[in-house]
MIGUVEX-471353 format. One record per residue (C-alpha): x, y, z; residue number from 1; residue in one letter. Coordinates in nm, 2 decimals, padded with zeros to 4 digits, always signed. Layout:
! MIGUVEX-471353
X:X, Y:Y, Z:Z, pos:NUM, code:A
...
//
This chain:
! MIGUVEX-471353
X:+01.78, Y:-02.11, Z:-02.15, pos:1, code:X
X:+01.48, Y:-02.01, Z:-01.99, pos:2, code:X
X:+01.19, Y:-02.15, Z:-01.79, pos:3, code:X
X:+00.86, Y:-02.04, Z:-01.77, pos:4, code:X
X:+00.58, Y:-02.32, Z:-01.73, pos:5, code:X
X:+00.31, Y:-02.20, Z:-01.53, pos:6, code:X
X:+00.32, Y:-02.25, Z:-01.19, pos:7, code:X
X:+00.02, Y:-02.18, Z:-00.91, pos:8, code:X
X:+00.20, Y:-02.00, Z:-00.63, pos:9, code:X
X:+00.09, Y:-01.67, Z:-00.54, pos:10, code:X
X:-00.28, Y:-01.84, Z:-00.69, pos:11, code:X
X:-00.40, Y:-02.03, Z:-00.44, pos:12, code:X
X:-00.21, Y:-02.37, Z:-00.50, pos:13, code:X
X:-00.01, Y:-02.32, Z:-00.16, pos:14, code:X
X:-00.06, Y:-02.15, Z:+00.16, pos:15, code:X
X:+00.33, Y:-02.05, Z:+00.27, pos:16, code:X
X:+00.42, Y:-01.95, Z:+00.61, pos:17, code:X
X:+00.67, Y:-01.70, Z:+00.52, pos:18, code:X
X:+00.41, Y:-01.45, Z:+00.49, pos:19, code:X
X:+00.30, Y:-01.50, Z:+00.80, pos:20, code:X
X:+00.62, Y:-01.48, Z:+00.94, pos:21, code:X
X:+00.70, Y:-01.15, Z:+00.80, pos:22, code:X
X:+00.37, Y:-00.98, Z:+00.89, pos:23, code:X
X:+00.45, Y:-01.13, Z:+01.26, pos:24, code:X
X:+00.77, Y:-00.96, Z:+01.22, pos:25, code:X
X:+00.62, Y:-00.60, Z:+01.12, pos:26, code:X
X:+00.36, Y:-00.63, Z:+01.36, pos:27, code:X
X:+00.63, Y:-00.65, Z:+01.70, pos:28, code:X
X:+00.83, Y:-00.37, Z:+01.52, pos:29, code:X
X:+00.77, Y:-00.08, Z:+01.76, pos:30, code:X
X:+00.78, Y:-00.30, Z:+02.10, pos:31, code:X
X:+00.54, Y:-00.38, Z:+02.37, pos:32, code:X
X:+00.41, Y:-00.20, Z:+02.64, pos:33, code:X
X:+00.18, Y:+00.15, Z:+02.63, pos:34, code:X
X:+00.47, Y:+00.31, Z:+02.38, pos:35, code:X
X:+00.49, Y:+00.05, Z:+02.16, pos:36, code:X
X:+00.10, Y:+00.06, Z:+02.10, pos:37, code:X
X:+00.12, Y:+00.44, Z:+02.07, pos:38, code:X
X:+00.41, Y:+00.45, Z:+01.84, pos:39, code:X
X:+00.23, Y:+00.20, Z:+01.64, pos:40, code:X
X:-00.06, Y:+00.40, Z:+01.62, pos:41, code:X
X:+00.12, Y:+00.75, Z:+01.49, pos:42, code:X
X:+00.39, Y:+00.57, Z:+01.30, pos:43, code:X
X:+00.19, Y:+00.35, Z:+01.04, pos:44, code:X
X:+00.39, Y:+00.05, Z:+00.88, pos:45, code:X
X:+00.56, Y:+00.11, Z:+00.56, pos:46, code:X
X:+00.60, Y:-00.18, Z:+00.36, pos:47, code:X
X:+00.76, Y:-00.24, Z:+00.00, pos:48, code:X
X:+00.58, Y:-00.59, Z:-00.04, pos:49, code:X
X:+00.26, Y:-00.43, Z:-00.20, pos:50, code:X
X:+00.21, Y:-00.12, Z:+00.08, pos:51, code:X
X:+00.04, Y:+00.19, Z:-00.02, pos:52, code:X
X:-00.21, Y:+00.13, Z:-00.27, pos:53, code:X
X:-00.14, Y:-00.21, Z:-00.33, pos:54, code:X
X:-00.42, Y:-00.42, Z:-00.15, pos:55, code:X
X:-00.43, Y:-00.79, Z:-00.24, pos:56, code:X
X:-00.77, Y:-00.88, Z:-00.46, pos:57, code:X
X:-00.89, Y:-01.15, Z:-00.22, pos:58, code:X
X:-01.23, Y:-01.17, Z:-00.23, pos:59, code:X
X:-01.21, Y:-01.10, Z:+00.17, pos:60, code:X
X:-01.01, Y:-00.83, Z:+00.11, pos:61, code:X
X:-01.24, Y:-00.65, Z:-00.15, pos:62, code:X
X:-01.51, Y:-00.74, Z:+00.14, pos:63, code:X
X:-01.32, Y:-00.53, Z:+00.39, pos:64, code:X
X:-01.29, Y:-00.29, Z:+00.11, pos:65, code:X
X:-01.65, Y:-00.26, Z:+00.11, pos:66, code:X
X:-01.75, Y:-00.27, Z:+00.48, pos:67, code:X
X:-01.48, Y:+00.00, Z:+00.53, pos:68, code:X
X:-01.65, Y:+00.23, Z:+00.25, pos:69, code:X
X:-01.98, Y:+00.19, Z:+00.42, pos:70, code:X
X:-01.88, Y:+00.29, Z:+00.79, pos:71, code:X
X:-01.67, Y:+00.58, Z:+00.65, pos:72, code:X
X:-01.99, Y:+00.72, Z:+00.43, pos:73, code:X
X:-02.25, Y:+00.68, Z:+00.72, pos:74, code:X
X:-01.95, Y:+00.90, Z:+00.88, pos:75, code:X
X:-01.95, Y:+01.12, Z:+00.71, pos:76, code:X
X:-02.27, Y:+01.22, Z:+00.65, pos:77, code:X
X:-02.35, Y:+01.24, Z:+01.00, pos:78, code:X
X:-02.08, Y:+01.51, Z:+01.02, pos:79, code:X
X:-02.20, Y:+01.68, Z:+00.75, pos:80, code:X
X:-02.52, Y:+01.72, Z:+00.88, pos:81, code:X
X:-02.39, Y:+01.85, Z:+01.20, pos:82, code:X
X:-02.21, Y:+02.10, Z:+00.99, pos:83, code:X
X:-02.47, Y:+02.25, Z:+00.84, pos:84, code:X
X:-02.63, Y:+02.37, Z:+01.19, pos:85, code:X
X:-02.28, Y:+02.47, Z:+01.35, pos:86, code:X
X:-02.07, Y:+02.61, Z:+01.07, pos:87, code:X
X:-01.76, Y:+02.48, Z:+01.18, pos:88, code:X
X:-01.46, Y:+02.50, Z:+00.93, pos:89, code:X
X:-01.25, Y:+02.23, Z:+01.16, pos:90, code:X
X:-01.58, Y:+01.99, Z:+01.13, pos:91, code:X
X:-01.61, Y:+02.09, Z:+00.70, pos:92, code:X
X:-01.22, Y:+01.98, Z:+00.70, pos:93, code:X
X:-01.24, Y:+01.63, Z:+00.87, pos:94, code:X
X:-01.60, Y:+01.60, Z:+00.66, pos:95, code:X
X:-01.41, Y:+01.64, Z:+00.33, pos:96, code:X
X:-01.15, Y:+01.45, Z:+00.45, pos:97, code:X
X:-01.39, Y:+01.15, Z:+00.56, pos:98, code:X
X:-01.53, Y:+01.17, Z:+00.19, pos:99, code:X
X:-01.26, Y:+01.12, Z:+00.01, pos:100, code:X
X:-01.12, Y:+00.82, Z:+00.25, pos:101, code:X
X:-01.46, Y:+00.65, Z:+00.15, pos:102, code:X
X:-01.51, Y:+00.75, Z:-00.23, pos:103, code:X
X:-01.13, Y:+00.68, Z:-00.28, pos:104, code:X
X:-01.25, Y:+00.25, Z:-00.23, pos:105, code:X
X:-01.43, Y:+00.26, Z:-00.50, pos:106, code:X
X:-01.12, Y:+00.31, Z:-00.79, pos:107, code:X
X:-00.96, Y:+00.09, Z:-00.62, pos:108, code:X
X:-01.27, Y:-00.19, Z:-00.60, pos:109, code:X
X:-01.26, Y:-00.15, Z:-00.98, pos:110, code:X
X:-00.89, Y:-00.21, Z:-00.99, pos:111, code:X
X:-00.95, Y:-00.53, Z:-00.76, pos:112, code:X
X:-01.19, Y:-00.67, Z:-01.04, pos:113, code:X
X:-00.97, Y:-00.52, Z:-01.34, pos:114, code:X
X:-00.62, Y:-00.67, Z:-01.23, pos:115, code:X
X:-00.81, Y:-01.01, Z:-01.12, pos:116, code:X
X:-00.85, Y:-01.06, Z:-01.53, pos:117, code:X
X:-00.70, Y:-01.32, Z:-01.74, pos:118, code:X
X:-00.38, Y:-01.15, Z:-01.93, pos:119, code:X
X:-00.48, Y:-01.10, Z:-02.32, pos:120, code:X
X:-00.27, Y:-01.09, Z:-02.64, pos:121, code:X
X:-00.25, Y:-00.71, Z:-02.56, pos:122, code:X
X:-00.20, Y:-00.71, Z:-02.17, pos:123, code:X
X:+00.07, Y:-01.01, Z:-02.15, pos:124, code:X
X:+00.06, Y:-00.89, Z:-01.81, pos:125, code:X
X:-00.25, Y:-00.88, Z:-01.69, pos:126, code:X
X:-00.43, Y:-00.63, Z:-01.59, pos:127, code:X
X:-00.20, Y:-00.55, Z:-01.25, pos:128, code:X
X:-00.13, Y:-00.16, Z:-01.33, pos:129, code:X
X:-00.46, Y:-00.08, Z:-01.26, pos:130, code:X
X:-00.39, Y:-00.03, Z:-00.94, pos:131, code:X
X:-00.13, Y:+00.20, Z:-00.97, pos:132, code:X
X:-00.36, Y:+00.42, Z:-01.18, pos:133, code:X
X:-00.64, Y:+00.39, Z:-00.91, pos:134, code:X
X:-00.33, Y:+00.50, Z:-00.68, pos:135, code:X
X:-00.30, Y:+00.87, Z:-00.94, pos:136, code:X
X:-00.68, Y:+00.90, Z:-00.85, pos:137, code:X
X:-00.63, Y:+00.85, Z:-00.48, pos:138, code:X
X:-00.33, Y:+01.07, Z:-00.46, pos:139, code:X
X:-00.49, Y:+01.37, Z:-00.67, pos:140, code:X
X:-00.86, Y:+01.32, Z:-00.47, pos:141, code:X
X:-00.67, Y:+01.39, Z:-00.15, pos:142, code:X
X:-00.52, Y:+01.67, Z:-00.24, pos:143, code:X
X:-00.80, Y:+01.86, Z:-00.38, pos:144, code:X
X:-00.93, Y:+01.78, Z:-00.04, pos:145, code:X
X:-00.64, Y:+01.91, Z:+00.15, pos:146, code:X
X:-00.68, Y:+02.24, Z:-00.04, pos:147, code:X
X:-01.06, Y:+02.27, Z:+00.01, pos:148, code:X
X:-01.05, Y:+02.26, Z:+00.36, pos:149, code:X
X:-00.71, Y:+02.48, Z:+00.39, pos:150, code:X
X:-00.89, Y:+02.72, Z:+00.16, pos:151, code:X
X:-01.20, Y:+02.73, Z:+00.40, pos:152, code:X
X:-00.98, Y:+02.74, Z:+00.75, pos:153, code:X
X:-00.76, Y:+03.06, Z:+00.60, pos:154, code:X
X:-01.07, Y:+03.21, Z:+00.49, pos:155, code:X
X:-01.24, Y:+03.13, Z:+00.84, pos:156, code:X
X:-00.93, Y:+03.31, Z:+00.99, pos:157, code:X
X:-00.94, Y:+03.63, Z:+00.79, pos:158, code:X
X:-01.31, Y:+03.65, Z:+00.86, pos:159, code:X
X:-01.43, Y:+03.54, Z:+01.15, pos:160, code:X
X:-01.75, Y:+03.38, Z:+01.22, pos:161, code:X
X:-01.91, Y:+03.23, Z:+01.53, pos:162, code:X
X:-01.97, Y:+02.81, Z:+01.57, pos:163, code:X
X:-02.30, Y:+02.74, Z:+01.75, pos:164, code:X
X:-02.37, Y:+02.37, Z:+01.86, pos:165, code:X
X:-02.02, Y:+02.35, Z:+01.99, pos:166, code:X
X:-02.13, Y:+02.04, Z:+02.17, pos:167, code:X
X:-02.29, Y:+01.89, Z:+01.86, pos:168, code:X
X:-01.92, Y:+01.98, Z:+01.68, pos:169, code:X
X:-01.77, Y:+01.78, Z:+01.94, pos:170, code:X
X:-01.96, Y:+01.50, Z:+01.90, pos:171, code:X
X:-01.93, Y:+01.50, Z:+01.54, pos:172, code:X
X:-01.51, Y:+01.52, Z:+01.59, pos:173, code:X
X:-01.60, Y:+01.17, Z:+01.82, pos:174, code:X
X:-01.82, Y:+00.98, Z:+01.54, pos:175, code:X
X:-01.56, Y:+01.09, Z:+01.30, pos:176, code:X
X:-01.28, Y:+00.93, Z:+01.54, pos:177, code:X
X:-01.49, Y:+00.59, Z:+01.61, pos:178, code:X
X:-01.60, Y:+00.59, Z:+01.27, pos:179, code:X
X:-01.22, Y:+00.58, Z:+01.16, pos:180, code:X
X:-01.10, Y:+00.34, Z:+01.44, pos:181, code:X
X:-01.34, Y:+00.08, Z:+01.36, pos:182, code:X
X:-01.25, Y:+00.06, Z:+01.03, pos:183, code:X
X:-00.89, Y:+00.02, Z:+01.11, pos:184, code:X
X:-00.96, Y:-00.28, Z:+01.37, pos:185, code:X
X:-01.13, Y:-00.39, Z:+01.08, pos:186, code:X
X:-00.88, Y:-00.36, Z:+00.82, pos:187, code:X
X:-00.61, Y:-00.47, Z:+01.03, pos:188, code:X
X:-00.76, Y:-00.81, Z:+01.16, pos:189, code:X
X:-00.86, Y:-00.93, Z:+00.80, pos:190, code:X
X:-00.55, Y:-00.79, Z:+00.68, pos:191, code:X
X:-00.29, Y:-01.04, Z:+00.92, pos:192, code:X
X:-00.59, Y:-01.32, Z:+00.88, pos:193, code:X
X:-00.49, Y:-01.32, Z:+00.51, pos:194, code:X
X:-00.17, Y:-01.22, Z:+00.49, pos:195, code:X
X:-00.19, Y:-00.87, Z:+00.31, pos:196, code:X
X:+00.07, Y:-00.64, Z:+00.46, pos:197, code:X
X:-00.10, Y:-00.34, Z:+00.25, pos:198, code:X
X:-00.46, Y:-00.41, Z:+00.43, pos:199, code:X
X:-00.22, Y:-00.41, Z:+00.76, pos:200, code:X
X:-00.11, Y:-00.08, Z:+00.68, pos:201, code:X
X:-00.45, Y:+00.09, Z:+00.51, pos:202, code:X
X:-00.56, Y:+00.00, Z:+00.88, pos:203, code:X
X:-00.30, Y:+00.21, Z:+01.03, pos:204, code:X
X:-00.36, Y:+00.50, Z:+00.76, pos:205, code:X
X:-00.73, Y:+00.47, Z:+00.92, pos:206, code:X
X:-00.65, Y:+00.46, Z:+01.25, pos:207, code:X
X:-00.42, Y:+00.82, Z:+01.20, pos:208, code:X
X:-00.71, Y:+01.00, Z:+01.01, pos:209, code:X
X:-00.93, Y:+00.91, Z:+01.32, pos:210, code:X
X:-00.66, Y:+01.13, Z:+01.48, pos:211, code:X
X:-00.73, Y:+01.47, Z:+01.28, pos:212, code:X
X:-01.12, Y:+01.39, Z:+01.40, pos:213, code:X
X:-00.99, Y:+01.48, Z:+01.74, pos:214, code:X
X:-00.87, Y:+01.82, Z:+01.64, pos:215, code:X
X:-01.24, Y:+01.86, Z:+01.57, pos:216, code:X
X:-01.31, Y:+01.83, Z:+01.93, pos:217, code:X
X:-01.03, Y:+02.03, Z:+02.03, pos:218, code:X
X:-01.13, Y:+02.29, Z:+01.83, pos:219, code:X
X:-01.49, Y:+02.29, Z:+01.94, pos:220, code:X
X:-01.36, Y:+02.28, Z:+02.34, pos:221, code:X
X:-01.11, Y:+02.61, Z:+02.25, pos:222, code:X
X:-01.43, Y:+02.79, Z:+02.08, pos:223, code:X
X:-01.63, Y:+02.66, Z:+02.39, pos:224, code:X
X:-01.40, Y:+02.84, Z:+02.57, pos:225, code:X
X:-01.41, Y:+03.17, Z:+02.39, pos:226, code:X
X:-01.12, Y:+03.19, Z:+02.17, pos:227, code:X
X:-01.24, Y:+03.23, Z:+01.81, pos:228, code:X
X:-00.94, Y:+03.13, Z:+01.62, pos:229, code:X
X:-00.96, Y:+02.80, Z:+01.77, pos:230, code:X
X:-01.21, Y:+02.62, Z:+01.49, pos:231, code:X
X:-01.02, Y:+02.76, Z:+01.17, pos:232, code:X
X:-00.65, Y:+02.62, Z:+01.32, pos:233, code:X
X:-00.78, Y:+02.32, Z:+01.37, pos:234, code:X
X:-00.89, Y:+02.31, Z:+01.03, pos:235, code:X
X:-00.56, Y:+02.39, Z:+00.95, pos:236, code:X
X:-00.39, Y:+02.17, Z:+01.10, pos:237, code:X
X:-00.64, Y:+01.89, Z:+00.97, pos:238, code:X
X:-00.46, Y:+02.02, Z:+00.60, pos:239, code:X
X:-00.14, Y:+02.01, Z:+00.71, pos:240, code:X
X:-00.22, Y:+01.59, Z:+00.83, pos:241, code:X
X:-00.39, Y:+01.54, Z:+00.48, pos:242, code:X
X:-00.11, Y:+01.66, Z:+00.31, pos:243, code:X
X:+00.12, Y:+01.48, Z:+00.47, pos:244, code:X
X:-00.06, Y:+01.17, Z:+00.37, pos:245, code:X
X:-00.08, Y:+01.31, Z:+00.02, pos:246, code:X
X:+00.33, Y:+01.31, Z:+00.00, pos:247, code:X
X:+00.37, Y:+01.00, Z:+00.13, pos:248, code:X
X:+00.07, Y:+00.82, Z:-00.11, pos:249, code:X
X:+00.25, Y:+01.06, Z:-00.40, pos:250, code:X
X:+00.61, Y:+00.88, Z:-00.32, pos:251, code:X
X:+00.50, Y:+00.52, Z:-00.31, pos:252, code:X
X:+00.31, Y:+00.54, Z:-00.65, pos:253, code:X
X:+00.61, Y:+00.73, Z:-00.79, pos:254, code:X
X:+00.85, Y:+00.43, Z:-00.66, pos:255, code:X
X:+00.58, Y:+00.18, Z:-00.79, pos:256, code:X
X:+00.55, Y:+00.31, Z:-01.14, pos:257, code:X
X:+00.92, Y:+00.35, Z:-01.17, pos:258, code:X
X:+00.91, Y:-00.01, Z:-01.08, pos:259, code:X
X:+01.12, Y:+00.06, Z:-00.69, pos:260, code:X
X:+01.14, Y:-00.25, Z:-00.55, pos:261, code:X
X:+01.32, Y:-00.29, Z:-00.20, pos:262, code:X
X:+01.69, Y:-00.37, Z:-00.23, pos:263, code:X
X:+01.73, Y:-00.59, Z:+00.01, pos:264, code:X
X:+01.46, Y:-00.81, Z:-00.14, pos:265, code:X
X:+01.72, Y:-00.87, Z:-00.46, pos:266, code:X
X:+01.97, Y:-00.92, Z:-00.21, pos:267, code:X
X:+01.79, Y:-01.21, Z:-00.05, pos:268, code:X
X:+01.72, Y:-01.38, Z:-00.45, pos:269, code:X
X:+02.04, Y:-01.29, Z:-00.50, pos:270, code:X
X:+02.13, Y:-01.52, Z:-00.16, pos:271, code:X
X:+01.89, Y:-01.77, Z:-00.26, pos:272, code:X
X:+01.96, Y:-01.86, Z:-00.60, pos:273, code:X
X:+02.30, Y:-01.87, Z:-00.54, pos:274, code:X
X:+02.27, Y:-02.13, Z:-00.26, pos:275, code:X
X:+02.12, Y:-02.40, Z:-00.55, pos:276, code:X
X:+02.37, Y:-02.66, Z:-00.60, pos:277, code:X
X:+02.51, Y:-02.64, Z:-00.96, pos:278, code:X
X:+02.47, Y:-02.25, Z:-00.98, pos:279, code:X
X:+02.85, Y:-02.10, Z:-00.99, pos:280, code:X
X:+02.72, Y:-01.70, Z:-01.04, pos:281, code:X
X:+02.41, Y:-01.50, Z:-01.05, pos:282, code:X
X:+02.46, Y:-01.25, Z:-01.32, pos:283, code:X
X:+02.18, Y:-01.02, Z:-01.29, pos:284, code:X
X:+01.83, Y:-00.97, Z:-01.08, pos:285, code:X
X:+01.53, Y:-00.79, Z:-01.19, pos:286, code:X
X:+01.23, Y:-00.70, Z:-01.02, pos:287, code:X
X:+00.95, Y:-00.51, Z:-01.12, pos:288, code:X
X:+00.58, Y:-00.47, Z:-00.93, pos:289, code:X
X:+00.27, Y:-00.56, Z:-01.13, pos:290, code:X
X:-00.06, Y:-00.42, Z:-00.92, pos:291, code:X
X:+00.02, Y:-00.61, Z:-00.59, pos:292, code:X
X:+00.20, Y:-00.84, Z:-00.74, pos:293, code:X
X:+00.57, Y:-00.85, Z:-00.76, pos:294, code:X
X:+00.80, Y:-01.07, Z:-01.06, pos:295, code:X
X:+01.14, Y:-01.13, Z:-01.10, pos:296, code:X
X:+01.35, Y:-01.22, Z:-01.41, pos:297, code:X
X:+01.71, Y:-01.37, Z:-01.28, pos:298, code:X
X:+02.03, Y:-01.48, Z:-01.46, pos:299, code:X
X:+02.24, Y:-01.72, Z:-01.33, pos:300, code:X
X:+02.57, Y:-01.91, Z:-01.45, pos:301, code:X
X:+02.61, Y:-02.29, Z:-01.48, pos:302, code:X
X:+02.86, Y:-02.55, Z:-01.56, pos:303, code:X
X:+02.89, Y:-02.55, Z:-01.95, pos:304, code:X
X:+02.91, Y:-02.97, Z:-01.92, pos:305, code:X
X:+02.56, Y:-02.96, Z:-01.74, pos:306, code:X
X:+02.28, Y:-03.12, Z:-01.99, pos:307, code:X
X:+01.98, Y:-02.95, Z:-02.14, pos:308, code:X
X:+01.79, Y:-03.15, Z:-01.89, pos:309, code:X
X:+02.03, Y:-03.09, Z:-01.61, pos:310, code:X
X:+02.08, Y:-02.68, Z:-01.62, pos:311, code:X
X:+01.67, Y:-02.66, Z:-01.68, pos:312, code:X
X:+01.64, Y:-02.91, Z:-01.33, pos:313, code:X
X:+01.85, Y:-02.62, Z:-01.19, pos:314, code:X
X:+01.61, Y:-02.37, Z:-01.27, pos:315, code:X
X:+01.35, Y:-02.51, Z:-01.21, pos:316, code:X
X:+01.49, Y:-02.54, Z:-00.81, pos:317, code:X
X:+01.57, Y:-02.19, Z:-00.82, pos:318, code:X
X:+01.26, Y:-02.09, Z:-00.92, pos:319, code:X
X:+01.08, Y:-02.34, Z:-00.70, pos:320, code:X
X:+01.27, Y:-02.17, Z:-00.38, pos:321, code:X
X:+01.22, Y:-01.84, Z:-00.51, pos:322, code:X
X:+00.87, Y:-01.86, Z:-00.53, pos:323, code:X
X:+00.87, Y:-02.05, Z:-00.17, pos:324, code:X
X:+01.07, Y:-01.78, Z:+00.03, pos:325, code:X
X:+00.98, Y:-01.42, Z:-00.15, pos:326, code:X
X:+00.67, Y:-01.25, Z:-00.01, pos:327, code:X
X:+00.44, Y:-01.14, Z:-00.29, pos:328, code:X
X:+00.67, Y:-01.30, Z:-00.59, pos:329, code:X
X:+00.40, Y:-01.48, Z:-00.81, pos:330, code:X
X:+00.68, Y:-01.55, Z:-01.11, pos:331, code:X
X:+00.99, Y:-01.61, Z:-01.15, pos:332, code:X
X:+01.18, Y:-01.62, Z:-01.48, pos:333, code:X
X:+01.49, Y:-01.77, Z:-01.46, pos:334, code:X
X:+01.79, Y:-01.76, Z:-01.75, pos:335, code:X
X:+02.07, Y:-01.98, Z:-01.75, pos:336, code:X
X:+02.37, Y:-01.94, Z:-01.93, pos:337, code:X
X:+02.71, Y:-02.20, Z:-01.92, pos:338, code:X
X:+03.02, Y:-02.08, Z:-01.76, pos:339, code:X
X:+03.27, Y:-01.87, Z:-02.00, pos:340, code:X
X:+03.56, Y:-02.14, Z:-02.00, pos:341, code:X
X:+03.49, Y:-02.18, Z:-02.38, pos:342, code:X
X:+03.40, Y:-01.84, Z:-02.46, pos:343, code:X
X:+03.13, Y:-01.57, Z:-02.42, pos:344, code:X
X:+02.82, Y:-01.72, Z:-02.44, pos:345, code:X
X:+02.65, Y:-01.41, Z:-02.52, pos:346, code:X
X:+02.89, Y:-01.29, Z:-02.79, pos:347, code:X
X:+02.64, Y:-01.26, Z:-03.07, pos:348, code:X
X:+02.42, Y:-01.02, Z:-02.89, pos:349, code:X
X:+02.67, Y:-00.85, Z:-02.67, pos:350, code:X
X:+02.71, Y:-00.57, Z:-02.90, pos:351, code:X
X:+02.33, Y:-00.52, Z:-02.79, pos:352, code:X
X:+02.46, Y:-00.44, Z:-02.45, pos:353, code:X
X:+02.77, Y:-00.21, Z:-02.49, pos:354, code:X
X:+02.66, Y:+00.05, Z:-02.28, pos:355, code:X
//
């Protein structure tokens, strides 16, 4: 049998503390002291309960969204006006790079309001995948900008040209660094307030782009000091940080739209809907993430002399404490099949199954 009456966790209908208590967990993960805080801030969180692109569609999430979007574009069109009077191929890098960070919110705004839909007759799902494809957008617009500015810093390098305003170049590789830092406080408070481990995390992307800013000024303070080659590698290097964002963005939508989930989060349904009185064996767990939201379809084996009544009430607790204890697990779909004393219960559709 199956169960699958609605049910409003995951909707609003309860506030759990178990996502609190996992965020808590994340956020102590690289210690205390002045090496845990820089190790936090060069190692960004990866997390498989909707990290990446998978931002919850809280309406104080989307606002964070939008103030984020905001801060980056004034950004970056202060550096890009500084560009045009110094010429500086480091300062065109982190500009592009800037841009993209800021237009890349708006896909994923629309994929808020899509996946926020009511399911159809069509979508059964909901509109959840959205996401994902605003994640193909994201991935692709960052590495068109990784190849721009690589493309501009190689060309800088086999023809030379001199910066002027290296002071103003400087001060654009700052803005671009405060610009980025503020929008990862930002990120990162409203992210733990609500409980959205990807918000966390989009913070500490943030935070690491405000990094490649600095090779701005570092490039600007080597040109200052009259070595030429200084502004073009630091546009360089500025690539090679972009595209190592663009491999890690690339892997988690692969894992997402191959519908990767974490093992040990089957482990732990596995662990939990065992531990419900009247459940002898679970058979078989299934996982699958929808947008930022993550379902699970989960057979278990029950006494053949348990009742209709009786083996539904079990699976019904199963569910219950499945959608109590699993971070991001909106649904549960729970199939329960009697014990095999009397013979296979799923003889006429095992053939189905041979393989």
């Amino acid at each position: 049998m199956s169960t699958h009456e609605p049910h409003d966790h995951g909707h609003g209908g309860h506030a759990h503390d178990h996502d609190h208590d996992h965020e808590h967990e994340h956020e102590h993960e690289h210690g205390n002291g002045l090496i845990g805080w820089a190790k936090g801030l060069l190692h960004p969180h990866s997390h498989d309960h909707g990290e990446s692109v998978g931002i919850t569609a809280s309406k104080e999430g989307t606002r964070a969204l939008t103030v984020s979007l905001v801060g980056l574009g004034i950004t970056a069109v202060v550096q890009v006006v500084i560009f045009a009077v110094s010429g500086s191929v480091a300062l065109l890098a982190d500009t592009i790079h800037n841009f993209s960070d800021a237009l890349t919110a708006l896909p994923l705004g629309l994929a808020f309001w899509l996946s926020r839909r009511p399911p159809t007759r069509r979508y059964t799902y909901g509109f959840g995948r959205s996401e994902d494809l605003a994640g193909i957008f994201i991935v692709l617009t960052i590495a068109v900008s990784s190849v721009v500015a690589a493309y501009e810093a190689i060309d800088r390098l086999v023809h030379p040209r001199e910066i002027s305003n290296v002071g103003w170049v400087a001060l654009a590789g700052v803005i671009g660094f405060l610009g980025n830092e503020l929008a990862a406080v930002y990120r990162i408070r409203v992210g733990r307030r609500i409980g959205s481990a990807a918000l966390v995390a989009d913070g500490y992307h943030a935070r690491t782009d405000g990094f490649t800013s600095l090779a701005v000024v570092l490039g600007a303070v080597g040109a200052w000091m009259g070595w030429k080659a200084a502004d073009p590698i630091a546009g360089l290097v500025i690539s090679v940080a972009i595209a190592g964002v663009v491999a890690v963005a690339a892997r988690d939508i692969y894992r997402r739209l191959m519908d990767a989930v974490d093992p040990e989060t089957v482990d732990e349904i596995e662990r939990i809907t065992g531990g419900v009185e009247g459940v002898m064996a679970v058979d078989n767990v299934r996982l699958r993430w929808i947008g930022h939201e993550l379902r699970a379809d989960v057979e278990l084996t029950c006494d053949t002399h348990l009742g209709l009544a009786d083996a539904h009430a079990v699976a019904e607790v199963a569910r219950h404490r499945l959608l109590h204890e699993v971070p991001r697990l909106v649904d549960a779909l729970i199939h329960v099949s009697p014990d095999a004393h009397h013979g296979d219960p799923h003889q006429v559709t095992r053939h189905h199954f041979a393989n």
